[in-house]
C-alpha positions in Angstrom: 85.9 128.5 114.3 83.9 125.3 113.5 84.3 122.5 115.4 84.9 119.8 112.5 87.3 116.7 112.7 89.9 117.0 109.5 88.3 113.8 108.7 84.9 115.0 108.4 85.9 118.3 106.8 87.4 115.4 103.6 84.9 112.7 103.7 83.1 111.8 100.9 79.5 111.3 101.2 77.9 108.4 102.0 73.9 109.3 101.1 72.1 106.0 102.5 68.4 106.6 103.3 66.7 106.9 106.7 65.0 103.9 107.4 61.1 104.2 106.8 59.8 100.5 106.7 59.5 97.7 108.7 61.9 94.9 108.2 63.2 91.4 109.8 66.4 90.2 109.6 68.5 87.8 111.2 71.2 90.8 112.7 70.3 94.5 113.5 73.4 97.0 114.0 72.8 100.0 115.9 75.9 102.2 115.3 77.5 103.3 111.8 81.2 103.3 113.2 84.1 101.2 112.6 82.8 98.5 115.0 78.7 98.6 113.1 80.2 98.8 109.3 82.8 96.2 109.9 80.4 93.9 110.9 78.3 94.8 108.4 80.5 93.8 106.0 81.6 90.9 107.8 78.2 89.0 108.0 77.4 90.2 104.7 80.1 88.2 103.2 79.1 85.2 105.6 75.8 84.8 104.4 73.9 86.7 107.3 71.5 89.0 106.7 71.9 92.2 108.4 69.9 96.0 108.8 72.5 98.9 110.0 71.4 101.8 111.6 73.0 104.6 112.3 71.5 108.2 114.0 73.8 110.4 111.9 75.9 110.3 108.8 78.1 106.7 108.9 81.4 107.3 110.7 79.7 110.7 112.5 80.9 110.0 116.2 84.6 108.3 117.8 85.4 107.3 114.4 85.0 110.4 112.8 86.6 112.4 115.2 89.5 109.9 116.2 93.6 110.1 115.1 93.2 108.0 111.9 95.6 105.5 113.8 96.5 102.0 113.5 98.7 100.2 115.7 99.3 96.7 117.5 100.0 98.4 121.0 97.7 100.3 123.3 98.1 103.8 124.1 98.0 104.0 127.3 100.9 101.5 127.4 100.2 97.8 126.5 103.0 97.3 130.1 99.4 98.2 131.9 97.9 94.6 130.6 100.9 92.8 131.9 101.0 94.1 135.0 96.9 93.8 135.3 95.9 90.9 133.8 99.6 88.9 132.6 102.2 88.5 130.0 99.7 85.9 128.2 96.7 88.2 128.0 98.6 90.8 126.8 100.3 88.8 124.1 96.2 88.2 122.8 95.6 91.5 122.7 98.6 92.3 120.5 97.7 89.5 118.7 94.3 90.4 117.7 95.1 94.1 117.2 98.2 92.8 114.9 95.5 90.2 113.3 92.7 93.8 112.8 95.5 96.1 111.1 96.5 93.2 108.5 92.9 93.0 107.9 91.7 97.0 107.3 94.9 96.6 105.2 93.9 93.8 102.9 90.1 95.0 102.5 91.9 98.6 101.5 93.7 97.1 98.6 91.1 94.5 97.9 88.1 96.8 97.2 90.2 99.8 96.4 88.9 102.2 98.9 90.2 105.7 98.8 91.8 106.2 102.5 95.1 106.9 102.3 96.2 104.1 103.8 99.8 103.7 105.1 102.2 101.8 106.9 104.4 103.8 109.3 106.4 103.9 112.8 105.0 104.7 116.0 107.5 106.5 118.0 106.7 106.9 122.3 108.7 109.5 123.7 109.4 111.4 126.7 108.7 115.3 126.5 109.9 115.9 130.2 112.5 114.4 132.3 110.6 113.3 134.5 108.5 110.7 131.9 112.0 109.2 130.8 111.1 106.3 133.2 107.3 105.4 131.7 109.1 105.0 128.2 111.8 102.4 129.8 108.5 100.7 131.5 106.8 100.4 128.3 109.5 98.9 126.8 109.9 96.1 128.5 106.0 95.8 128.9 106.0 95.6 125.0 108.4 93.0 124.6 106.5 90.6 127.0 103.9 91.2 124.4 105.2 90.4 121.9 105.7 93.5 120.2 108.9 93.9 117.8 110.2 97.5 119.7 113.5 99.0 119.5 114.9 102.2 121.4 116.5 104.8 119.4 118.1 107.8 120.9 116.4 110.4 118.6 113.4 111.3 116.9 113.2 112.5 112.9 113.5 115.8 112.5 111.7 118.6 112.6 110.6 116.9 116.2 112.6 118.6 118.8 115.5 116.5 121.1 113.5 113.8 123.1 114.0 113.7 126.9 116.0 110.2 127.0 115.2 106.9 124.5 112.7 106.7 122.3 110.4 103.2 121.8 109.6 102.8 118.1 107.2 100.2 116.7 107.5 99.5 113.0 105.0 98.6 110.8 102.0 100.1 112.5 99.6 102.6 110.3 97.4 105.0 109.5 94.5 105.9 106.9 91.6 108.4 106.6 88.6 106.3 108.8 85.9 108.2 107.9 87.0 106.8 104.2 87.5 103.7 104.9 83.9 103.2 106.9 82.1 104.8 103.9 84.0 102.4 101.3 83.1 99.4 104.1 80.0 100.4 103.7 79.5 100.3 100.3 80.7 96.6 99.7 78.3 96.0 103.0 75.7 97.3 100.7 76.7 95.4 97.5 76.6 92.2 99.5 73.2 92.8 100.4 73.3 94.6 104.3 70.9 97.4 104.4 72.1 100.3 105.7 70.4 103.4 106.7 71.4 106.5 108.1 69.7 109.2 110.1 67.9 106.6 111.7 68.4 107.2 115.7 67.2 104.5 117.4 64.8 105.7 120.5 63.7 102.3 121.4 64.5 98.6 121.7 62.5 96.0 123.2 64.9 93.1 124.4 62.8 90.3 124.7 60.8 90.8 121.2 64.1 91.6 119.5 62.5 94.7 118.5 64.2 98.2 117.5 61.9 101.3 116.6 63.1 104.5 114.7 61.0 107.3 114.3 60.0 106.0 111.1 60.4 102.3 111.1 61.1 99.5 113.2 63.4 96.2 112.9 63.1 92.5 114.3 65.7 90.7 114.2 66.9 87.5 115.7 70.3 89.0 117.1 70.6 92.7 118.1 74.2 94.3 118.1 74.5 97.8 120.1 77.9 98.8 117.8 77.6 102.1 119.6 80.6 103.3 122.2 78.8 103.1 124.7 75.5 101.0 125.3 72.0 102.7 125.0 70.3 103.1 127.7 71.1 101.6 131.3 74.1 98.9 131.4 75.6 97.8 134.2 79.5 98.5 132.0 78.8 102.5 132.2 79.1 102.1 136.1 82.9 100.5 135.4 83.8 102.9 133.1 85.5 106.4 133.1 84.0 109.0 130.0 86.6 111.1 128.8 86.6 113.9 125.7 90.2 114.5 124.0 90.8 117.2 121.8 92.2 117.6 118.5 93.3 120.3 116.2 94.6 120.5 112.5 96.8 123.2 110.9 98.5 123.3 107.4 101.6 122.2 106.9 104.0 121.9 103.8 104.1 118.3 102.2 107.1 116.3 103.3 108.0 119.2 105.9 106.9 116.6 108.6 108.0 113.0 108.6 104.7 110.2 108.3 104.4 108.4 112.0 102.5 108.0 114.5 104.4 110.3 117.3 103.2 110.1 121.0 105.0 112.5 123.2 104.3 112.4 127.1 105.4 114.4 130.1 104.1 117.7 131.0 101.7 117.6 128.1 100.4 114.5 126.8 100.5 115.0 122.8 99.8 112.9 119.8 101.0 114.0 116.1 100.4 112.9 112.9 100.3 114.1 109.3 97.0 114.1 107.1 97.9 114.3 103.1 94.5 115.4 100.8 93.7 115.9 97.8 93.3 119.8 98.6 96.2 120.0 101.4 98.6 118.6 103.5 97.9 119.2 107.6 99.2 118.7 110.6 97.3 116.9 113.6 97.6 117.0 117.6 95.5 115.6 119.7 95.5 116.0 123.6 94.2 117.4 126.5 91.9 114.9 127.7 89.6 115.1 131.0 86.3 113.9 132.0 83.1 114.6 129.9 81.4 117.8 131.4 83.9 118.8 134.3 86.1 121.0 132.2 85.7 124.3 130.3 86.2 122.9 126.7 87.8 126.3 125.6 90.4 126.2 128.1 91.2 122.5 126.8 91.7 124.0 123.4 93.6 126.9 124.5 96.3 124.3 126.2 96.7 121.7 123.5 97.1 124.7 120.9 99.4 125.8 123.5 101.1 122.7 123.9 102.0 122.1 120.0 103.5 125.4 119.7 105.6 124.9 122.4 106.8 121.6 120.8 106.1 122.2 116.8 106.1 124.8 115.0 103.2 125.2 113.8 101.0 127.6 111.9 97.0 129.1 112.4 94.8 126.3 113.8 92.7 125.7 110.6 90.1 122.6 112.4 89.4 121.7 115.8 87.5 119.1 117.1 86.9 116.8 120.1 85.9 113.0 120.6 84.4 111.2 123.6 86.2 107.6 124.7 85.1 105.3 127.2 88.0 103.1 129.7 87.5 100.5 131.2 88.2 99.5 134.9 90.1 96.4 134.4 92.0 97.9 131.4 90.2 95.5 128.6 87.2 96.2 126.4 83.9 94.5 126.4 82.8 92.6 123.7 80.4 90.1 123.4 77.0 89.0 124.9 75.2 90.8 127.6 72.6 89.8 130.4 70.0 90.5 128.3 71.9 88.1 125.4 72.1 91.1 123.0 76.5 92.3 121.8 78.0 95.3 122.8 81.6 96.6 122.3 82.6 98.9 124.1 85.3 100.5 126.8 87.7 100.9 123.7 89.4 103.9 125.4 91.3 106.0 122.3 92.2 102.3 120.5 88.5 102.1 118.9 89.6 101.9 115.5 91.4 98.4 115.8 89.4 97.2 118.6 86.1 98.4 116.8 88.0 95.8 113.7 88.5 93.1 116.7 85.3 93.5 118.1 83.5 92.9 114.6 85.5 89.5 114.2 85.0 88.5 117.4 81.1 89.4 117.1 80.5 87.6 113.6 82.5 84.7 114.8 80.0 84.4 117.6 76.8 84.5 115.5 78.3 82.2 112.9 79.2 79.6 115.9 82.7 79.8 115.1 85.4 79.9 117.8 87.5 83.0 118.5 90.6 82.5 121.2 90.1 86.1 122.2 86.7 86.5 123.1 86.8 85.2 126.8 89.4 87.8 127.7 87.2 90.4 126.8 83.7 88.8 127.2 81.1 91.7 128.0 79.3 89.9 130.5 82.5 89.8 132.9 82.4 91.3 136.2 86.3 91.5 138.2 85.7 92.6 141.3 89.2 92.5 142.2 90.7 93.8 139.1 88.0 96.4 138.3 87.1 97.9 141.9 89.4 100.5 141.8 88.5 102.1 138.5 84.9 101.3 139.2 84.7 102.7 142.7 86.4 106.2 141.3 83.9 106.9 138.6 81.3 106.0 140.6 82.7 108.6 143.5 82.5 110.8 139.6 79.2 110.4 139.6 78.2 110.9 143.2 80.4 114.1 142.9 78.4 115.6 140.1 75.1 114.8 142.2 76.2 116.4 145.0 77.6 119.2 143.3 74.7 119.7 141.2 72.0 119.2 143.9 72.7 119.2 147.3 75.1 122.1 146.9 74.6 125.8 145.1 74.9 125.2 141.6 75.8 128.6 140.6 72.7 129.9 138.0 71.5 133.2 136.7 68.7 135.1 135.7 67.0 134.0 132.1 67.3 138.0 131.8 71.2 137.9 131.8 71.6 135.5 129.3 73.6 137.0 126.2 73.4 135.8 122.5 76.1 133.0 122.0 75.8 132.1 125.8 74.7 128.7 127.3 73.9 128.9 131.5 71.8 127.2 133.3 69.7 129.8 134.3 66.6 130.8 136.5 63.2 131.7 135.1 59.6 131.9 137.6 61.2 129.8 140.1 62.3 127.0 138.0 65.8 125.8 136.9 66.4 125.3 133.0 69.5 124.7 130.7 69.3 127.9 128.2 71.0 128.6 125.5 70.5 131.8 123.4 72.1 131.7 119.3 74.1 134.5 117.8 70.6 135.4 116.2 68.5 135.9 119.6 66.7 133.1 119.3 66.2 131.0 122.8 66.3 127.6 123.1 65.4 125.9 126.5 65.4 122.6 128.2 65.6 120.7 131.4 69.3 120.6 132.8 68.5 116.6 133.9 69.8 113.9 131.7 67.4 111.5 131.0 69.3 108.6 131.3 70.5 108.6 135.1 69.2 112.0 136.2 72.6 114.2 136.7 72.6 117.3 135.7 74.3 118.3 132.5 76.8 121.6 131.8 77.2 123.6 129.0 80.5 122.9 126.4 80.8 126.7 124.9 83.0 125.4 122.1 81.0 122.3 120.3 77.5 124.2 121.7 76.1 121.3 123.6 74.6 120.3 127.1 77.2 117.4 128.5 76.4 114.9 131.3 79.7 115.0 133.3 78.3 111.2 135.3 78.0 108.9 132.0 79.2 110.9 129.3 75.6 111.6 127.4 75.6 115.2 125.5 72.7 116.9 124.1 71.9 119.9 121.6 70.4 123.1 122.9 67.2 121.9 121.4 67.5 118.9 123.5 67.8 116.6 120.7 70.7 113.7 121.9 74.1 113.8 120.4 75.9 110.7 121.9 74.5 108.4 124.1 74.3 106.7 126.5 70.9 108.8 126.6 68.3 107.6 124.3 65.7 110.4 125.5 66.3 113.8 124.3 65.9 116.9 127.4 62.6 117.9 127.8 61.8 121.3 125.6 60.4 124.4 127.6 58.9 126.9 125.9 59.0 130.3 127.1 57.0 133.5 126.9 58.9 135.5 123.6 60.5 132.0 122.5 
């Protein structure tokens, strides 16, 4: 079965060139996301001239693989912000999530763009008796946010019997992303942002404003890194955990589930939705999350297909898919200037789709020199000691882990000899240690297992066919070529007798 997001499976194309020039500009995007396109559009219509990039197809990465979800909340529990960092602050950030939904809505309607957009509950439930208690403690977390929750004592059938209340929040939604980015994209282009994609970005030069494609270069006066994660070294990736979530797809009969946004928790942690096309009607969970690299991603699948049966009644998995997401230590995201004056946004855990809308506000309010009453909260240049250690110090014990592991002790390899067609290993050939991975064909492909951006050593994930860095969340192709970043280097190629 491919690995393919529902979303990409339905998107229409978006056919932008690769970028094969030199240009200056006042504002380079790197990053074809919700977060880059957004902003695109956003300093388009503000008068600012602006060059997108983007290594894949627009939409290809978080926002192409995410739920399609839009709510004023967080999913992790907005009570976390209170408790962290205050009632106040987490009124802001249901603010200015409230403030992003009303305006993918308006800019739906407004150019037309084909996304299915829709406005629907969100309904947080307990699956297990012993999660009754976290929906009680969101409840009252969500009302010191502001947020307009009831508790209803059932959910909409065919969902089964909840374990105690369930927390609803009206008025949230939901939409096809991918859809909605390429229609962004298009009135980004009308308005005169150039866009280009397949344009991967291997090198920019901070202090001459400089960013260098394979093909083409761009200068610009402000450089935005719209990407999940920053490339390249940044002090953030030491704060935050990386963590891949899984999702799956399987057809359903139209109507036969209710539209919502349904997040179930307990023994399994679940999220469902329905996807209507032109072509079918489907059924989405997504679950199952852990670390980047430390799990074996069919294993992951196995459970969350395991998990909706035991819930839903569901029929063959049709699509399944996965999608990295970055938290950060101190529970709020970074956006906004670096140390080296450039914008990130990043550390948007599974909420990128609003906060990628936020964080494009936030980041053309800044360049335009207009004020934005949320961008200290979040600013990217923050450091909390207090409020961050503990998240920091356990990813970095991650990392050091993974080191450990993967040099000090026995890292388990085997002979090149062994290696079967359809297997990745990290293997053993004249003395020398290399990531390997042999296609269904025969044919070898073989790199260094060390990830060039902090030196870990990377594992194979079976399922999507790709080398993952389990320290910083980088994941590579068995050609070497980078998938997601952080990395900006692809592995180094070795070329073997027979290859």
């Amino acid at each position: 079965m491919n690995t393919i997001s529902v979303w990409r499976a339905t998107a229409p194309e978006a056919g932008f060139p690769m970028l094969q020039e030199e240009i200056t500009t006042d504002v380079v995007i790197v990053g074809g996301g919700i977060t880059g396109v957004t902003l695109a559009l956003n300093l388009a219509e503000q008068g600012t001239s602006a060059v997108l990039l983007e290594a894949r197809d627009l939409g290809f990465g978080s926002t192409g693989n995410s739920t399609g979800n839009l709510y004023e909340t967080i999913s992790r529990g907005i009570h976390r912000i209170v408790d962290r960092w205050g009632q106040d602050v987490a009124h802001a950030v249901s603010t200015a999530r409230r403030s992003a939904l009303e305006q993918i809505e308006h800019r739906v309607h407004k150019h037309d763009i084909a996304c299915g957009f829709r406005r629907c509950p969100l309904y947080r439930y307990a699956t297990s008796d012993d999660a009754q208690e976290r929906v009680g403690t969101e409840y009252q977390g969500s009302l010191k946010a502001g947020l307009l929750v009831r508790l209803e004592n059932t959910l909409p059938p065919p969902f089964p019997a909840p374990h105690g209340r369930v927390l609803v929040l009206d008025n949230q939604a939901q939409f096809h992303p991918q859809a909605y980015v390429r229609g962004l994209a298009r009135q980004a282009a009308s308005h005169g942002c150039r866009i280009f994609e397949n344009s991967t970005v291997l090198d920019v030069d901070t202090d001459q404003r400089l960013v260098r494609t394979a093909s083409g270069k761009v200068t610009a006066k402000e450089i935005v890194f719209a990407t999940h994660t920053p490339k390249g070294f940044h002090l953030v990736q030491a704060e935050m955990v990386v963590n891949r979530e899984y999702g799956l797809a399987t057809r359903v009969s139209k109507d036969s589930f209710p539209a919502g946004i349904f997040w179930g928790s307990g023994v399994d942690r679940l999220s469902v939705r329905t996807v209507d096309t032109d072509d079918a009607n489907f059924l989405v969970c997504v679950g199952e999350e852990h670390k980047t690299g430390q799990e074996d991603t069919d294993i992951s699948f196995d459970r969350l297909e395991t998990a909706a049966r035991a819930h839903l009644d569901i029929r063959e998995v049709e699509l399944r898919w996965s999608a990295q997401n970055y938290s950060p230590a101190d529970g709020l995201p970074y956006i906004g200037r670096d140390t080296t004056d450039c914008f990130i946004a990043t550390g948007f855990e599974t909420d990128g789709l609003t906060y990628g809308t936020v964080a494009a506000s936030l980041i053309a309010d800044e360049i335009a020199g207009r004020d934005n009453v949320f961008a200290p909260m979040v600013k990217a240049s923050r450091f909390q000691p207090v409020r961050g250690a503990k998240g920091m110090v356990e990813e970095n014990i991650t990392v050091i882990k993974s080191l450990i592991k993967d040099y000090v002790t026995d890292r388990k390899t085997i002979p090149l000899s062994q290696l079967t067609s359809g297997e990745g290993a990290i293997v053993e050939f004249e003395n020398e240690t290399l990531a390997a991975y042999r296609d269904p064909t025969g044919s070898l492909f073989a790199v260094s297992p060390v990830c060039t951006h902090m030196k870990c050593k990377v594992h194979w994930n079976g399922v999507e066919t790709s080398w993952d860095c389990p320290c910083h969340g980088s994941r590579f192709a068995p050609d070497g070529t980078v998938i997601e970043g952080p990395a900006t280097e692809p592995l180094q190629r070795r070329f073997l007798p027979g290859q």
